[in-house]
C-alpha positions as CSV (number, residue, x, y, z in Angstrom):
1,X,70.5,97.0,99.4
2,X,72.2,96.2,102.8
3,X,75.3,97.3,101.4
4,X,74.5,100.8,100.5
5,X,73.5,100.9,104.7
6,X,76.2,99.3,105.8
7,X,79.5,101.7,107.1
8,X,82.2,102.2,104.5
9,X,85.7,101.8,104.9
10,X,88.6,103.3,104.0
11,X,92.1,101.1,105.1
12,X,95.4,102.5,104.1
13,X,98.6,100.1,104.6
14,X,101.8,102.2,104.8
15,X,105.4,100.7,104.9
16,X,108.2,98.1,103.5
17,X,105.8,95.5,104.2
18,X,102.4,97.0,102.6
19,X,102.2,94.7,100.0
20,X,102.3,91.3,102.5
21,X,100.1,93.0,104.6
22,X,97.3,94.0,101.9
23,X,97.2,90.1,100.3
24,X,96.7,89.3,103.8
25,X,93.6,91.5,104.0
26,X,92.3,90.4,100.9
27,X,92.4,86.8,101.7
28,X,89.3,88.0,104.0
29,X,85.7,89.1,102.1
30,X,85.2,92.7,102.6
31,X,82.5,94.1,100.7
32,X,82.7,97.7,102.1
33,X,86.3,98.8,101.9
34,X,88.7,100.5,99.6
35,X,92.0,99.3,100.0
36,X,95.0,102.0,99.5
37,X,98.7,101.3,100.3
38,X,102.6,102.0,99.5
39,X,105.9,100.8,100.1
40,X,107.4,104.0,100.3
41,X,106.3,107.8,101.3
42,X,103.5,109.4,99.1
43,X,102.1,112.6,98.2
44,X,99.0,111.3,97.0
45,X,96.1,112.7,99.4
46,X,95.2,109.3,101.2
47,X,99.0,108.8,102.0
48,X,100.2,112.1,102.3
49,X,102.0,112.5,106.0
50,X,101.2,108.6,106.6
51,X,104.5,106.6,106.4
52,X,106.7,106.1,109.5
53,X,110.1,105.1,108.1
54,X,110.9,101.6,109.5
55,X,107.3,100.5,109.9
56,X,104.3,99.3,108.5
57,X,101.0,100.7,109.7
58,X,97.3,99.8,109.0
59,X,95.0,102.9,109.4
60,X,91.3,101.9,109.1
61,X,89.1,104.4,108.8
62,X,85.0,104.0,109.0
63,X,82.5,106.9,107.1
64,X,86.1,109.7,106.7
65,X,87.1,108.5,110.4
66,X,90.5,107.2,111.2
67,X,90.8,104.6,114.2
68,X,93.8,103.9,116.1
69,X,96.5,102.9,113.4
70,X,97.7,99.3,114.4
71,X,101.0,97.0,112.9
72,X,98.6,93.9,113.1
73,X,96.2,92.4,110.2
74,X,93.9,90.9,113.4
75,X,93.4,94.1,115.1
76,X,92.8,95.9,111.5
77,X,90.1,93.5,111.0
78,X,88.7,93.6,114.5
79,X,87.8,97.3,113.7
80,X,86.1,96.3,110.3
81,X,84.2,93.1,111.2
């Protein structure tokens, strides 16, 4: 029941190096997230305006609320745990 209390989170992983970056986030249990990411620039509506050519961002986003965006898997997680 605690999970339908808990916050939910949305974390979108943008860039050449989304794919590294989101096994790396699924090595750690997070119940209450939905994972989205790309290589490359997207229209669809949770990637749309969100890639930064040369980069690879992490937004995390908590209840349709987008934190800083940060490059680093540590600091993602710091926002979630």
């Amino acid at each position: 029941m605690s999970n339908f209390q808990d916050n939910s989170y949305e974390v979108v992983v943008i860039g050449k190096d989304a794919s590294i970056k989101i096994t790396e986030l699924n090595a750690s249990f997070l119940p209450n997230i939905l994972v989205a990411g790309s290589t490359s620039e997207s229209k669809k509506p949770l990637l749309n305006y969100r890639y930064i050519d040369g980069e690879t961002l992490i937004y995390v986003c908590v209840n349709n609320s987008c934190k800083l965006l940060v490059s680093d898997i540590s600091k993602a997680l710091n926002f979630i745990k």
